[in-house]
ChimeraX commands (.cxc) that place a marker at each C-alpha (Angstrom):
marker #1 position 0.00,0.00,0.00 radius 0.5
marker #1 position 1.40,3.56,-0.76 radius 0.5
marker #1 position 1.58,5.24,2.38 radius 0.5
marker #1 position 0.07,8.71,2.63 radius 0.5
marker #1 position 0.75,10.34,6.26 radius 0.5
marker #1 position -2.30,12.87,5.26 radius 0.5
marker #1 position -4.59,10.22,4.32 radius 0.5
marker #1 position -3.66,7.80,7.25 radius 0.5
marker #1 position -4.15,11.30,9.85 radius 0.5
marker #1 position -7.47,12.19,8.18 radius 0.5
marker #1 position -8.43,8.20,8.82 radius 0.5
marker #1 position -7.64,8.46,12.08 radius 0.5
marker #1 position -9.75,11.45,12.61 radius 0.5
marker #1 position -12.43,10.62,11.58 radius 0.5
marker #1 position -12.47,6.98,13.41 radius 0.5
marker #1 position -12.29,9.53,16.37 radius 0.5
marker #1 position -15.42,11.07,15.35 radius 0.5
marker #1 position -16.96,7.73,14.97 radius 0.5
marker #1 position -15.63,6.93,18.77 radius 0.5
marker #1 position -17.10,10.31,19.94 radius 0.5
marker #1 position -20.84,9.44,18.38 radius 0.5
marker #1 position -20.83,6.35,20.12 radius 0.5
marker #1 position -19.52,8.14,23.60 radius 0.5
marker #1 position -21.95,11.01,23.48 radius 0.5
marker #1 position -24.72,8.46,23.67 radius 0.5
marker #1 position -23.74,6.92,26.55 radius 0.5
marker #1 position -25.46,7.71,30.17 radius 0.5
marker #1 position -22.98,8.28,33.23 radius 0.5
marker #1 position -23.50,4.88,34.56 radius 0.5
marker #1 position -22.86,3.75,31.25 radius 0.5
marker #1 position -19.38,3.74,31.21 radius 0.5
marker #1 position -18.72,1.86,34.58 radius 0.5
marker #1 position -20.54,-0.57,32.47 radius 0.5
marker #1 position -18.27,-3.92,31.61 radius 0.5
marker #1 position -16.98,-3.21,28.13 radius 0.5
marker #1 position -16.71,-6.62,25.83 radius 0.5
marker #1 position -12.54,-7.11,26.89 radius 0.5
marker #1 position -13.10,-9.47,30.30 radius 0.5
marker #1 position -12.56,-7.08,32.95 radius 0.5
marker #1 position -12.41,-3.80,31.85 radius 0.5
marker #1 position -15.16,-1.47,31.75 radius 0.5
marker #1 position -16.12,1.02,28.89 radius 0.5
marker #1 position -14.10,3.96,30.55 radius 0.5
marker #1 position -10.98,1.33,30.81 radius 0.5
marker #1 position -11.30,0.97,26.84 radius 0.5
marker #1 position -11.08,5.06,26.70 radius 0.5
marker #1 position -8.16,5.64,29.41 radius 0.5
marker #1 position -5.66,2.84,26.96 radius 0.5
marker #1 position -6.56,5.25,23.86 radius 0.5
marker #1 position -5.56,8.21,26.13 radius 0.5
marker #1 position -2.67,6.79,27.89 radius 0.5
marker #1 position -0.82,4.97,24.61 radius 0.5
marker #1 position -1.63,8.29,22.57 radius 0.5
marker #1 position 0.59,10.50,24.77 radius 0.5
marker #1 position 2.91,7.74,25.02 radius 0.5
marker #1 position 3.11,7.61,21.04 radius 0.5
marker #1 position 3.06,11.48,20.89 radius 0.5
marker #1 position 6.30,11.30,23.86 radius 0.5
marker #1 position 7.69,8.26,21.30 radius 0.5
marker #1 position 7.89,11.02,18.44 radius 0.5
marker #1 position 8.97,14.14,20.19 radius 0.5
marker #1 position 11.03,12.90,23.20 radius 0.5
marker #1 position 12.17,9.37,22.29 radius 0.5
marker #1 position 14.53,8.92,25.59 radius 0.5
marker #1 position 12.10,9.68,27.59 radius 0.5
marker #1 position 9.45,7.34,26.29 radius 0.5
marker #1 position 12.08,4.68,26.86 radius 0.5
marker #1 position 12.79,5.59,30.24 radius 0.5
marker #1 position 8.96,5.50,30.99 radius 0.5
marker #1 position 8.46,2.17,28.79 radius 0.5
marker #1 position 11.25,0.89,31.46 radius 0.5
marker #1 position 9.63,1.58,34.23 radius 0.5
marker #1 position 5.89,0.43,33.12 radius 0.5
marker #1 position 7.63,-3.10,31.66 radius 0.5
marker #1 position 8.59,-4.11,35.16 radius 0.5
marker #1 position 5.13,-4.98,35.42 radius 0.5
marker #1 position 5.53,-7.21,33.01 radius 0.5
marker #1 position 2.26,-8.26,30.64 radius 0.5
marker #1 position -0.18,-6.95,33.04 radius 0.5
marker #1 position 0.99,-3.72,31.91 radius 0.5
marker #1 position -2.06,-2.57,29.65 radius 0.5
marker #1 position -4.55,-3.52,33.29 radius 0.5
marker #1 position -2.23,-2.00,35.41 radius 0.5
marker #1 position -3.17,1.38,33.12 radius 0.5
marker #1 position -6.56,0.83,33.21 radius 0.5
marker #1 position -6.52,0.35,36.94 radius 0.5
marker #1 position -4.83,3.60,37.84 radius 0.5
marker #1 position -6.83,5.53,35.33 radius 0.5
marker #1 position -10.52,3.79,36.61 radius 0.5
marker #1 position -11.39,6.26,39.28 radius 0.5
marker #1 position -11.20,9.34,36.27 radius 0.5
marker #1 position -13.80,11.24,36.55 radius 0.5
marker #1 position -16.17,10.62,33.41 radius 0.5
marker #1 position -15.85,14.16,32.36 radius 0.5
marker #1 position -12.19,14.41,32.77 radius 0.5
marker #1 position -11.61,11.06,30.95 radius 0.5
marker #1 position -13.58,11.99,27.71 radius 0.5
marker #1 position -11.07,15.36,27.90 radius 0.5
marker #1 position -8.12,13.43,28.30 radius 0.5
marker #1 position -8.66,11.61,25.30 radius 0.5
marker #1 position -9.88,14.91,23.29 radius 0.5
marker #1 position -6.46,16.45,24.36 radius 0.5
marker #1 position -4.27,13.37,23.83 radius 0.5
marker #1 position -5.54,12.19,20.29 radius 0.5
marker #1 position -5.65,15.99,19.36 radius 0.5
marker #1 position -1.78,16.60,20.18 radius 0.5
marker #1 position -0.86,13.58,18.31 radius 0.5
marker #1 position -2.43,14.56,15.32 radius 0.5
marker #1 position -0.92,17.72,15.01 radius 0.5
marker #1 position 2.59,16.24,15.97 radius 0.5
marker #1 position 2.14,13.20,13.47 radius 0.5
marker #1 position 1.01,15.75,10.44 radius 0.5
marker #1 position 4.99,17.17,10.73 radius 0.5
marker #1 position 6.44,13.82,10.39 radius 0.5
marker #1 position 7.91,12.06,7.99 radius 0.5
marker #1 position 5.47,8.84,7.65 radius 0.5
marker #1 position 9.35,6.89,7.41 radius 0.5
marker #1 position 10.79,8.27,10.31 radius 0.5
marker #1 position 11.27,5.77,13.00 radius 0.5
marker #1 position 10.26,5.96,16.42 radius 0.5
marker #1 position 10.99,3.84,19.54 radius 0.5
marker #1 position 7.50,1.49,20.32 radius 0.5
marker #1 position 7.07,-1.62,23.34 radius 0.5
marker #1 position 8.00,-3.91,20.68 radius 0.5
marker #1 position 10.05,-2.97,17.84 radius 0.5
marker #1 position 10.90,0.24,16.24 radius 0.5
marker #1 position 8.14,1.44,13.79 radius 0.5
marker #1 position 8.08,3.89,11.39 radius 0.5
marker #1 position 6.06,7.30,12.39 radius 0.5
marker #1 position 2.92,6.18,8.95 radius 0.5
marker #1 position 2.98,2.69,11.04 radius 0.5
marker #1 position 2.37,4.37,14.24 radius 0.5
marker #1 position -0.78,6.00,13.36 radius 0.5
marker #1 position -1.95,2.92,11.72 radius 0.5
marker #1 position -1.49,1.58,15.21 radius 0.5
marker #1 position -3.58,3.92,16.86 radius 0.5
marker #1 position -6.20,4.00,13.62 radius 0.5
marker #1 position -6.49,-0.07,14.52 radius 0.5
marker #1 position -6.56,0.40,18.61 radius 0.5
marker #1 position -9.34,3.17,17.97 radius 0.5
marker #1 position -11.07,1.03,16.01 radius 0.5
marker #1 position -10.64,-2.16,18.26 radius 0.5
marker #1 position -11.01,-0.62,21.40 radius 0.5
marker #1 position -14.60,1.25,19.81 radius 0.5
marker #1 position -15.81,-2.35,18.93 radius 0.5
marker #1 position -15.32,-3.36,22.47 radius 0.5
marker #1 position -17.26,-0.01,23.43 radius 0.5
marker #1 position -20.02,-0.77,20.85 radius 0.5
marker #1 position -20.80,-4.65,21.82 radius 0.5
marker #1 position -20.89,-3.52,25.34 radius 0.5
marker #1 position -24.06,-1.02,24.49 radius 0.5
marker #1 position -25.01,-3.46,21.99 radius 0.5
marker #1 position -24.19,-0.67,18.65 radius 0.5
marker #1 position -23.54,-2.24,15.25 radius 0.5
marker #1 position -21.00,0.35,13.30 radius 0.5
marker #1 position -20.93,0.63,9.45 radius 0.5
marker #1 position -17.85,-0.56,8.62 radius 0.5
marker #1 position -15.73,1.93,5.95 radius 0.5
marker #1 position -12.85,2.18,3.32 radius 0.5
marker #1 position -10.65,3.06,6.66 radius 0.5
marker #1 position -10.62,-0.92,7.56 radius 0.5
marker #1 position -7.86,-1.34,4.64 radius 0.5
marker #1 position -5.55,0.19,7.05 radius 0.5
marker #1 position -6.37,-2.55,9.34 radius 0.5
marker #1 position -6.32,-5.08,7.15 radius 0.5
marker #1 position -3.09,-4.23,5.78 radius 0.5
marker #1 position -1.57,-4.05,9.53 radius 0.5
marker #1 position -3.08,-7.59,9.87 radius 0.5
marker #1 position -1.12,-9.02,7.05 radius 0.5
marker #1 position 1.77,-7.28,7.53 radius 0.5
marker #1 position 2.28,-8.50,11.37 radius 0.5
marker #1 position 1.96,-12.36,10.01 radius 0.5
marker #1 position 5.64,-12.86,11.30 radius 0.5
marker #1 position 4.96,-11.10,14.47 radius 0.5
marker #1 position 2.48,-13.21,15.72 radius 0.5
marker #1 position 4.21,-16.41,15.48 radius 0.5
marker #1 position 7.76,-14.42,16.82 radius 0.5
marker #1 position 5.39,-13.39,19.30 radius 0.5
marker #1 position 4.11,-16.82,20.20 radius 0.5
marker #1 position 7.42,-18.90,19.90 radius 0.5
marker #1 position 6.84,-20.27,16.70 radius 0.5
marker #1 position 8.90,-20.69,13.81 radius 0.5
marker #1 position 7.66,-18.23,10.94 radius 0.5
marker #1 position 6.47,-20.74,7.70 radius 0.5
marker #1 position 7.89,-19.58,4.68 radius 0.5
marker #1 position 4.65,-20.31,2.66 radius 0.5
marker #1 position 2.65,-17.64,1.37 radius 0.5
marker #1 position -1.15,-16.93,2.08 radius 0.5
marker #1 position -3.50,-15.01,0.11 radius 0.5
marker #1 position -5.71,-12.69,1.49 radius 0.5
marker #1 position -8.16,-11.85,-0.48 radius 0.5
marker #1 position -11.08,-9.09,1.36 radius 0.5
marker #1 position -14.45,-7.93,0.30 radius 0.5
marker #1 position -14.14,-3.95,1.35 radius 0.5
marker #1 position -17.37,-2.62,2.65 radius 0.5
marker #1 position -18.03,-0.90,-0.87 radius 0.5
marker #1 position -18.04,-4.42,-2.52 radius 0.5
marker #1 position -14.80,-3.96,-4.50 radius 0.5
marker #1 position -11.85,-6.55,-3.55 radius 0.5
marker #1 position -8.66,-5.60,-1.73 radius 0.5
marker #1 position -5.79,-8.19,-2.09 radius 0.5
marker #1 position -2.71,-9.25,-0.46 radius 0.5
marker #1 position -0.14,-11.92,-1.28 radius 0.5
marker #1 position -0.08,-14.11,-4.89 radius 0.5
marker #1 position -3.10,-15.74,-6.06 radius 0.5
marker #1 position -1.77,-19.09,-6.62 radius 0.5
marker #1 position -0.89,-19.71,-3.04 radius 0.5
marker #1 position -2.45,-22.85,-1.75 radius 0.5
marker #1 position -2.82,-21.11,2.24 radius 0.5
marker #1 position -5.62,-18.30,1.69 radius 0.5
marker #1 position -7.75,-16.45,3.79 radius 0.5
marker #1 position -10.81,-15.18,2.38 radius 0.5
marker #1 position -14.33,-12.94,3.02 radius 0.5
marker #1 position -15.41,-9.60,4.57 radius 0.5
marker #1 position -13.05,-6.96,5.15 radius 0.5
marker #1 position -14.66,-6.21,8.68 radius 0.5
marker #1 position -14.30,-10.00,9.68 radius 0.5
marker #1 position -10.73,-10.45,8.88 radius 0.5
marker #1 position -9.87,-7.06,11.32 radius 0.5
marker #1 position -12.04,-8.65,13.93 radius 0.5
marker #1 position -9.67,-11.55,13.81 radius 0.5
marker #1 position -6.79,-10.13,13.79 radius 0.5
marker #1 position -7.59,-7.81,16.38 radius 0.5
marker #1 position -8.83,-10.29,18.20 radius 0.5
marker #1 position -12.15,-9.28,18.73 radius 0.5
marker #1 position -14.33,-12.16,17.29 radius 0.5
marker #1 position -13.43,-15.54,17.44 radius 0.5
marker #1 position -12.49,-17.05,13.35 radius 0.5
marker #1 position -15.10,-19.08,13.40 radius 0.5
marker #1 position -17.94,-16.73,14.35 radius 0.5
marker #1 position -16.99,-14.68,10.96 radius 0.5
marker #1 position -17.72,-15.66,7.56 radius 0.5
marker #1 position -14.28,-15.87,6.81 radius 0.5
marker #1 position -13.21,-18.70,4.42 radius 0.5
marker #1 position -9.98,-20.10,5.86 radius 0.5
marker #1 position -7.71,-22.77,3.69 radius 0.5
marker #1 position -4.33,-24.32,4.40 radius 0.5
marker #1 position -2.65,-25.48,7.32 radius 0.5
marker #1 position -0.78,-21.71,7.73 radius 0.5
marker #1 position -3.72,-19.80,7.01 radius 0.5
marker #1 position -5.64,-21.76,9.70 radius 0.5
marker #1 position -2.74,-21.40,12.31 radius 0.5
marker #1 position -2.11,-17.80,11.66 radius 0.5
marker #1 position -5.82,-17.06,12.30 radius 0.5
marker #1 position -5.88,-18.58,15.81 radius 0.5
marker #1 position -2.76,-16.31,16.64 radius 0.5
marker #1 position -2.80,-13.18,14.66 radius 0.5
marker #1 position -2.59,-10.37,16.21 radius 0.5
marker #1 position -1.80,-6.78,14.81 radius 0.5
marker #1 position -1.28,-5.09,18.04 radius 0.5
marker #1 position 2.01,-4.87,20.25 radius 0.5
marker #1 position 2.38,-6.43,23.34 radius 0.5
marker #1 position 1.87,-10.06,25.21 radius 0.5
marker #1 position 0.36,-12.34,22.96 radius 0.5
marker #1 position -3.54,-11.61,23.31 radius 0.5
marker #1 position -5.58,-14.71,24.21 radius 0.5
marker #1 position -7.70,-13.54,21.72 radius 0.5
marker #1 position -11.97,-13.91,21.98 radius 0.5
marker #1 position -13.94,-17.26,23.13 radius 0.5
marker #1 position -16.10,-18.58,20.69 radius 0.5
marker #1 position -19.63,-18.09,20.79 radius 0.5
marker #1 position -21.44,-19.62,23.30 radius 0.5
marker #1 position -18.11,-20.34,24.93 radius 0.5
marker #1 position -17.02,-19.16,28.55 radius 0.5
marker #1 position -13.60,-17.33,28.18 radius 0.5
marker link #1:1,2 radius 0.2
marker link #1:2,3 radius 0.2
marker link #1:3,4 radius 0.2
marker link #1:4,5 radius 0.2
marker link #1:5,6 radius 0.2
marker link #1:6,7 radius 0.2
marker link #1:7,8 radius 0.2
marker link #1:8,9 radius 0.2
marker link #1:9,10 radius 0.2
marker link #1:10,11 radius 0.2
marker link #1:11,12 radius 0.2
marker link #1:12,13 radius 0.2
marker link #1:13,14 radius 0.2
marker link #1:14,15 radius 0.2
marker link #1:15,16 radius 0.2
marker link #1:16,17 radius 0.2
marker link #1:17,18 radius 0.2
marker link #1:18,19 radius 0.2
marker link #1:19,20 radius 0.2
marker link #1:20,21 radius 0.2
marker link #1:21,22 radius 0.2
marker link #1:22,23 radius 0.2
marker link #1:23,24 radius 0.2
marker link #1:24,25 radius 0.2
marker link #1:25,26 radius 0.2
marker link #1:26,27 radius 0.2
marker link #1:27,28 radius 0.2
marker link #1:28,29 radius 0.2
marker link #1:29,30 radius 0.2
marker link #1:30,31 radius 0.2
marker link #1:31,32 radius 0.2
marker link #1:32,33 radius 0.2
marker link #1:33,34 radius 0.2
marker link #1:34,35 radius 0.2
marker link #1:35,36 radius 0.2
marker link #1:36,37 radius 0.2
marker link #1:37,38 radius 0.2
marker link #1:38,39 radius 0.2
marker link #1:39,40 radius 0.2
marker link #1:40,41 radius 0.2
marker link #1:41,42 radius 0.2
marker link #1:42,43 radius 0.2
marker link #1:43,44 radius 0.2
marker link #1:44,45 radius 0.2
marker link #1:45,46 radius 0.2
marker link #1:46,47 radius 0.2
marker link #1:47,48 radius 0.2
marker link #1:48,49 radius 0.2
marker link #1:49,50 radius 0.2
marker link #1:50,51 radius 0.2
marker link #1:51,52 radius 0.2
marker link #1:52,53 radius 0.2
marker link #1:53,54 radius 0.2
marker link #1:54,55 radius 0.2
marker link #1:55,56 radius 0.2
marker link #1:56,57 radius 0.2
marker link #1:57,58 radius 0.2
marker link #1:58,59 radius 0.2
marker link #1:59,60 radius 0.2
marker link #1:60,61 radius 0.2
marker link #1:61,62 radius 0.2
marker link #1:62,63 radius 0.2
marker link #1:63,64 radius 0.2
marker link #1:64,65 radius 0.2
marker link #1:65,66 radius 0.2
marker link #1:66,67 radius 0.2
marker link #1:67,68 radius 0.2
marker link #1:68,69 radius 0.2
marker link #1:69,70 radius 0.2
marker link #1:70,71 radius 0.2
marker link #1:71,72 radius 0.2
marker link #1:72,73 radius 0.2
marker link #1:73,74 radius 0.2
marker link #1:74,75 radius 0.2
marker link #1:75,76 radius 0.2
marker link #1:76,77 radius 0.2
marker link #1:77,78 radius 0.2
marker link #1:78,79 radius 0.2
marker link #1:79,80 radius 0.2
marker link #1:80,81 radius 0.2
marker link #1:81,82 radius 0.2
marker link #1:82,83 radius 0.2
marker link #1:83,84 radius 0.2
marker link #1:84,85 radius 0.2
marker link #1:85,86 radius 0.2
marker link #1:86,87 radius 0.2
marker link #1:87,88 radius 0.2
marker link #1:88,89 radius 0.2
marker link #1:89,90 radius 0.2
marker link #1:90,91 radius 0.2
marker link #1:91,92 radius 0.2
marker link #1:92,93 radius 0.2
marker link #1:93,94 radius 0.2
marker link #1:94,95 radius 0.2
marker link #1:95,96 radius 0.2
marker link #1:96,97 radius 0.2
marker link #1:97,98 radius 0.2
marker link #1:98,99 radius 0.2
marker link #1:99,100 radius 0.2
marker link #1:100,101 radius 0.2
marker link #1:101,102 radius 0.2
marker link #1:102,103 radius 0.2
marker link #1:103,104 radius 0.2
marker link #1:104,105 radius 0.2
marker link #1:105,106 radius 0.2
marker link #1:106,107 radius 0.2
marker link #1:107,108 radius 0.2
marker link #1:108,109 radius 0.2
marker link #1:109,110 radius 0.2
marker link #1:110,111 radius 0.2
marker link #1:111,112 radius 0.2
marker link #1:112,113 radius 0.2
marker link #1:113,114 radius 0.2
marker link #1:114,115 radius 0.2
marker link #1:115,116 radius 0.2
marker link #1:116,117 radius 0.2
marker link #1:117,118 radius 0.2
marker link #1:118,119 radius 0.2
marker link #1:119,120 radius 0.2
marker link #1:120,121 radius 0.2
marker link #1:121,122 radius 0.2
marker link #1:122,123 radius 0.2
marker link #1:123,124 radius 0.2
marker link #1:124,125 radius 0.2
marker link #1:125,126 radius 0.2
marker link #1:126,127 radius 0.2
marker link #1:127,128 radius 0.2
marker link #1:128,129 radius 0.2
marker link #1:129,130 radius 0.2
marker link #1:130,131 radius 0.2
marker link #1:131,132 radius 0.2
marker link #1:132,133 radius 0.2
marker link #1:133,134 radius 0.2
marker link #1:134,135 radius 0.2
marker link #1:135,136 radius 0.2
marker link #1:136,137 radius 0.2
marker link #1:137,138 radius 0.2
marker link #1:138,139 radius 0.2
marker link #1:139,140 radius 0.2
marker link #1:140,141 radius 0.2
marker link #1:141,142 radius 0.2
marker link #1:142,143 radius 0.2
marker link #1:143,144 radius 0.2
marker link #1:144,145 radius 0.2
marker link #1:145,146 radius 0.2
marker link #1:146,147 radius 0.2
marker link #1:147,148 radius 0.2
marker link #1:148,149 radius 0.2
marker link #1:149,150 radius 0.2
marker link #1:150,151 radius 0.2
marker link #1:151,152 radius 0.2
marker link #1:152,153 radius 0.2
marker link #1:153,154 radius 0.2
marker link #1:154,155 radius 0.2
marker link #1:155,156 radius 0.2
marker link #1:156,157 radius 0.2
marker link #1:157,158 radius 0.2
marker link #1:158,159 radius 0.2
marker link #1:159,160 radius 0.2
marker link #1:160,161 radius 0.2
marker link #1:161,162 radius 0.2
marker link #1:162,163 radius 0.2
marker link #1:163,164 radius 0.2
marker link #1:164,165 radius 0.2
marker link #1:165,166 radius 0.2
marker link #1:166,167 radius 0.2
marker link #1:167,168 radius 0.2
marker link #1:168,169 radius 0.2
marker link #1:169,170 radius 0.2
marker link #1:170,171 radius 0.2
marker link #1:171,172 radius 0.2
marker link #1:172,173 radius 0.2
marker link #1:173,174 radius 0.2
marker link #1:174,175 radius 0.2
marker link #1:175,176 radius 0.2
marker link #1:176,177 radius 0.2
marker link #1:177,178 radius 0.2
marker link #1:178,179 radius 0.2
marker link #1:179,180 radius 0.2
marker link #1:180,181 radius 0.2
marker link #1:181,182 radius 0.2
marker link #1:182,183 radius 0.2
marker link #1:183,184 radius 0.2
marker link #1:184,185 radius 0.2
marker link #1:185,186 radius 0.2
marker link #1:186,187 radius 0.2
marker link #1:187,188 radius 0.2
marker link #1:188,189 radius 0.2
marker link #1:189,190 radius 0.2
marker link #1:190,191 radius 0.2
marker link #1:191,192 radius 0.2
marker link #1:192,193 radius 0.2
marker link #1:193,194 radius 0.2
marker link #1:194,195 radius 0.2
marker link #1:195,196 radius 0.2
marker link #1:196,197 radius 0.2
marker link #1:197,198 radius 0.2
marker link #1:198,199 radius 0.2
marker link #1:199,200 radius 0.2
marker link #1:200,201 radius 0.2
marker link #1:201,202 radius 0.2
marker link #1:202,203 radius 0.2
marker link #1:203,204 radius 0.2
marker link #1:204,205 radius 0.2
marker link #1:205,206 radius 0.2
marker link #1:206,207 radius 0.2
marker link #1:207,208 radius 0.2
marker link #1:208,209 radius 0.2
marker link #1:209,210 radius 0.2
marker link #1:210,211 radius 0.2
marker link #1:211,212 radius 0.2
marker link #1:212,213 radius 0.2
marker link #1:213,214 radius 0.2
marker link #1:214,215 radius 0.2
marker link #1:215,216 radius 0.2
marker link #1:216,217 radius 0.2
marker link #1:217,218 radius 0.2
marker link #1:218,219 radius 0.2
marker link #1:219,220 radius 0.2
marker link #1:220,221 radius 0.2
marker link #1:221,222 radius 0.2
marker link #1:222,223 radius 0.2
marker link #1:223,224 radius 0.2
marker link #1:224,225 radius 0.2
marker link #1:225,226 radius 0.2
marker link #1:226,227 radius 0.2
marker link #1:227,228 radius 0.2
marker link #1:228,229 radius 0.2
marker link #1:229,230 radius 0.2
marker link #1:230,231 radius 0.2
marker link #1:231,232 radius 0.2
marker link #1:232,233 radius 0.2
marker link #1:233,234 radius 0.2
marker link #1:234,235 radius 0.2
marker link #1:235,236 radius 0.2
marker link #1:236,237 radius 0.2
marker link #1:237,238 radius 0.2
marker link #1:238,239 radius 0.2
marker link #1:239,240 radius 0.2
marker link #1:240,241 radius 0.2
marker link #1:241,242 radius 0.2
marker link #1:242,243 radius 0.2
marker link #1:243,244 radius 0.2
marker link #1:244,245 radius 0.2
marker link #1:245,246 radius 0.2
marker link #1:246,247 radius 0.2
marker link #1:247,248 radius 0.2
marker link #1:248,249 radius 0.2
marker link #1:249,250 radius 0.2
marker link #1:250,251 radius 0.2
marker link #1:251,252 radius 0.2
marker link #1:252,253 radius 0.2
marker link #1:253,254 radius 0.2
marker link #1:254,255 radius 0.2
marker link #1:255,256 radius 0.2
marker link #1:256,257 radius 0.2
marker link #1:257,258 radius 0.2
marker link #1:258,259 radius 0.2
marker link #1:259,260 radius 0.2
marker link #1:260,261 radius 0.2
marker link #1:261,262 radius 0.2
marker link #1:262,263 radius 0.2
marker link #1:263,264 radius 0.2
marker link #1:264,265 radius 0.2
view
């Protein structure tokens, strides 16, 4: 995919606007309400955004910094991400909603004087500055469908899921890294209906491993929120299947990713 730093910002934006609709619904007691992610509530879902905004905002501007502070979060080991939410839970609603507003704002207008190939330090690798708003385009996105299952919302899904999609086949080797598995060197297609209808493509279509079906399902899976086989994706292959019960296109602990349903976590 050609990367476009204005197109990925203006993405991002308006997933945020998307976020906001679904927030300025919601009553006060709503958001003490448990969100879909087993143990956190809906305001938990809104303090990560908050939290891993500044810290991708510090990432660009201060870079030492956000590795000191990495440091010192990673001695908590995995837990990390609940030991954020915990800290953050007592927020008062109002103040919550305008620590996001502030947060995703400043990192915006940081990220639109960047070069999208600069690279920046992350809790995993390195990533280049386009790749770290695709991040945060995917955790706004994945965090939101946690928020909307909770109040029981369907969203339309939109063109913006390619950038999802293409952060889901691009982190194919991270997930097995991730999980202590050797990386196969066999391709998969993945071949995506996009929400318009038209198809969006990745990997050569001769490849006996494919993955196949909605655009919205395949980011579900590889955020890991839906289960594979509560999608109407089309898996083939021994790969394919294995890389859909471990892919994962966020950073971090390997995610134990979503029960199937009807199934206790």
């Amino acid at each position: 995919m050609a990367v476009s730093m204005t197109d990925l910002l203006a993405d991002l934006a308006a997933e945020t606007e998307d976020l906001r609709a679904i927030l300025a619904k919601l009553a006060d007691a709503d958001w003490d309400r448990p969100s879909a992610a087993a143990g956190w509530l809906i305001r938990d879902q809104l303090s990560h955004l908050a939290f891993f905004d500044q810290a991708a905002t510090l990432a660009a501007t201060e870079p030492d910094r956000f590795r000191s502070d990495t440091a010192e979060l990673l001695q908590h080991g995995t837990a990390f991400p609940d030991v954020i939410a915990e800290r953050h839970r007592s927020m008062p609603r109002v103040e919550l909603a305008e620590w996001f507003d502030t947060a995703r704002g400043r990192l915006l207008e940081v990220f639109a004087t960047m070069d999208p190939k600069a690279r920046i330090p992350w809790y995993g690798p390195d990533m280049s500055a386009a790749s770290s708003v695709t991040a945060r385009l995917m955790e706004t996105w994945a965090h939101g469908q946690d928020i909307a299952d909770a109040v029981g919302v369907r969203r339309t899904p939109t063109a913006r899921l390619r950038n999802i999609a293409h952060l889901g086949v691009s982190t194919f080797g991270f997930a097995y890294v991730l999980n202590g598995r050797d990386v196969p060197q066999v391709p998969v297609t993945v071949r995506l209906t996009a929400p318009d209808g038209s198809q969006w493509s990745w990997g050569p279509d001769d490849a006996a491993d494919s993955v196949t079906g909605p655009a919205e399902d395949f980011c579900l899976v590889v955020t890991q929120r839906r289960h594979r086989d509560d999608t109407a994706l089309r898996i083939s292959g021994p790969v394919a299947t294995e890389w859909m019960s471990i892919a994962q296109a966020f950073a971090g602990a390997p995610g134990p990713g979503r029960p199937r349903s009807g199934q206790s976590v």
